[in-house]
C-alpha positions in Angstrom: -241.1 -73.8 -111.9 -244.8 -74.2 -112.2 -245.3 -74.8 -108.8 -243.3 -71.7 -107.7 -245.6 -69.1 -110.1 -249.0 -70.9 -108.0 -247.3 -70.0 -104.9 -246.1 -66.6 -106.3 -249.8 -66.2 -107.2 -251.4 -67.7 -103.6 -248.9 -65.1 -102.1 -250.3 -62.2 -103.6 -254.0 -63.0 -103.6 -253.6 -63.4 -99.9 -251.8 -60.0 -99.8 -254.2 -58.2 -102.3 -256.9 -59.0 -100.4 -256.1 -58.4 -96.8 -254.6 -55.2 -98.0 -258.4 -54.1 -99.3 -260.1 -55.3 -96.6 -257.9 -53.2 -94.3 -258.6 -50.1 -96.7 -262.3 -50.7 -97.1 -263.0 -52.5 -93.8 -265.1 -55.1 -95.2 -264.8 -58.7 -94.4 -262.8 -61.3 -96.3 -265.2 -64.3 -97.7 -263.2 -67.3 -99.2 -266.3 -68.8 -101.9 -265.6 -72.8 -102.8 -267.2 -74.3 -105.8 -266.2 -77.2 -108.1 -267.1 -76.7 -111.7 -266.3 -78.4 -115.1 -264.7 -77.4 -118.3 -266.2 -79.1 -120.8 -264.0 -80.5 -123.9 -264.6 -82.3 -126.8 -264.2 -85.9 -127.0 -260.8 -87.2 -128.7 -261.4 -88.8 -132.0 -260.2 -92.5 -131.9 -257.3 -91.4 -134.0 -255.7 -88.8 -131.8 -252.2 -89.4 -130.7 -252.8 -88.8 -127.2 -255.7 -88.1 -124.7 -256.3 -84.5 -122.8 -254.6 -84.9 -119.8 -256.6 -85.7 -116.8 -259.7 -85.3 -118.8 -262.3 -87.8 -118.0 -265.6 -87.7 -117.8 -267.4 -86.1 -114.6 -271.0 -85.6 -113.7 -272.8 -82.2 -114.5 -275.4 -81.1 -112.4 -276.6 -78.6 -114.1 -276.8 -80.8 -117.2 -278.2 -83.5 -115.5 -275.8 -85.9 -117.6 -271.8 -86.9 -117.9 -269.8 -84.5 -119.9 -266.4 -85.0 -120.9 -263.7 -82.6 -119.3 -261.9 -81.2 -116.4 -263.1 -80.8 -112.8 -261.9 -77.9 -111.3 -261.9 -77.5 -107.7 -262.1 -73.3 -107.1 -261.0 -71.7 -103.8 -261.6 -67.8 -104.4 -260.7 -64.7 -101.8 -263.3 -62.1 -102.2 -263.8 -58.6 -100.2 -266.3 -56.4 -101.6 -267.0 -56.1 -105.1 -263.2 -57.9 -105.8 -263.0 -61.8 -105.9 -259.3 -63.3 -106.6 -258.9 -66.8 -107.6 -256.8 -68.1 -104.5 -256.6 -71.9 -105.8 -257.6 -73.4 -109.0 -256.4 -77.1 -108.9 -257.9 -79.7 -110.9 -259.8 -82.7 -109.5 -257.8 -86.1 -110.6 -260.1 -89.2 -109.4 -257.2 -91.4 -109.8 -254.5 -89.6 -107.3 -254.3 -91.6 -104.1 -252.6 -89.8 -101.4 -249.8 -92.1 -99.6 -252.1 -94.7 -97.3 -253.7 -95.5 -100.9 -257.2 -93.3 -100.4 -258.5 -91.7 -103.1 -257.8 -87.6 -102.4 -261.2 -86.4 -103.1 -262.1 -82.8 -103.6 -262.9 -82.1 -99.7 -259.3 -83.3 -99.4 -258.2 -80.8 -101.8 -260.2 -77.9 -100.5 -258.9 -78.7 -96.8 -255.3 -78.8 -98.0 -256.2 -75.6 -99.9 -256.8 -73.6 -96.7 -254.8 -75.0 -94.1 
């Protein structure tokens, strides 16, 4: 179920945005960018963990943060940008030969 309402989503992003760049005859840009959402640590006594939070390195910061790593593929035309792909970045999913699917991987599989 979840998987069909991302598609659903994909679908009309894709549609939205080729539909007002035919209307305003500007040019379709697709913006990547990785970013964190910072959480707070688990206390020791917490019953389970944030999935696929773990703890990332943040630029901007200059130090590790606790989180998610969000990988962002975005459709933009004009002065409208439409998250295409959100997907979060899981440093321990191997893809089947055993690699680690990094977040080049994800953006690649994101726009073919």
């Amino acid at each position: 179920m979840k998987q069909t309402i991302f598609v659903a989503f994909s679908k009309f992003a894709i549609k939205r945005i080729w539909d007002l760049s035919r209307t305003t005859g500007q040019p379709i840009y697709v913006i990547i960018d990785d970013t964190i959402s910072e959480r707070t640590i688990p206390s020791s006594r917490a019953k389970s963990s944030i999935e696929l939070c773990g703890f990332h390195h943040f630029h901007t910061k200059n130090k590790k943060v606790y989180g998610h790593q969000i990988v962002g593929v975005l459709l933009q035309c004009g002065d409208i940008t439409i998250p295409y792909e959100l997907p979060l970045y899981d440093k321990m999913q191997y893809d089947s030969e055993g690699n680690i699917i990094s977040k080049i991987m994800i953006v690649i599989k994101a726009i073919s």
